[in-house]
N, C-alpha and C positions, 0 to 999 in steps of 0.2 A: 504494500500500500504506500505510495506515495507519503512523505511527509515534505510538512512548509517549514519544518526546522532543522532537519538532515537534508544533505543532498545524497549521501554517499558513506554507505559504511562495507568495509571489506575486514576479511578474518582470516588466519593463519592457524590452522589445526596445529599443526605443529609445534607454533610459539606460544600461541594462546594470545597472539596481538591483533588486536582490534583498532582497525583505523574510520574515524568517525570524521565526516567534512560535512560544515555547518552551511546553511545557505547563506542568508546572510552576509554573515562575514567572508566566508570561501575557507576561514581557518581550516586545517588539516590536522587531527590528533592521534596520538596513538599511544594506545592504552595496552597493557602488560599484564600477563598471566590473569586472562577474561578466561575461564570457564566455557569450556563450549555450548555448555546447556544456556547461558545467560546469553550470547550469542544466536541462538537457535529460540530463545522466546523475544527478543529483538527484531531478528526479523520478521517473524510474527506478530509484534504489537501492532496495534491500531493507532498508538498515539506513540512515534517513535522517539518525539520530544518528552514524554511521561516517561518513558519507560527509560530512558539517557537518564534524567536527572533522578530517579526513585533506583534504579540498582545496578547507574554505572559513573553517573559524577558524583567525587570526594570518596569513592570505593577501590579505585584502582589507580599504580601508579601510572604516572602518560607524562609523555614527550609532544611540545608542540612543534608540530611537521614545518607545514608553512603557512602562508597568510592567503597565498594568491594560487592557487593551483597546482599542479603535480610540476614538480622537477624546480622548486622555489623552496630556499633552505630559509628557515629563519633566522630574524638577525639579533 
């Protein structure tokens, strides 16, 4: 389902990273040893901004990627 608060979230079985791109801003995050099950009811939610800020912001450590889109480091 489409969300107006995400544009874009991608996952890494392997690492358990979670990378979340806001629309808005275009910020780019990514987020450290996410659980796959909490990954797999995310992209299932309905409200992808509710379910961000109730069981995955101030939960996990993250790295912010960039500001403006893929292959832009932060500064």
């Amino acid at each position: 389902m489409p969300s107006t608060a995400i544009s874009r979230i991608e996952y890494e079985p392997g690492t358990g990273t979670l990378d979340v791109r806001f629309q808005d801003s275009g910020r780019l995050y990514r987020y450290y040893d996410v659980p796959e099950r909490v990954y797999a009811a995310f992209r299932k939610s309905v409200s992808k901004g509710r379910f961000f800020n109730d069981h995955i912001r101030d939960r996990y450590d993250f790295a912010h990627i960039s500001a403006d889109g893929p292959g832009r480091a932060a500064a």
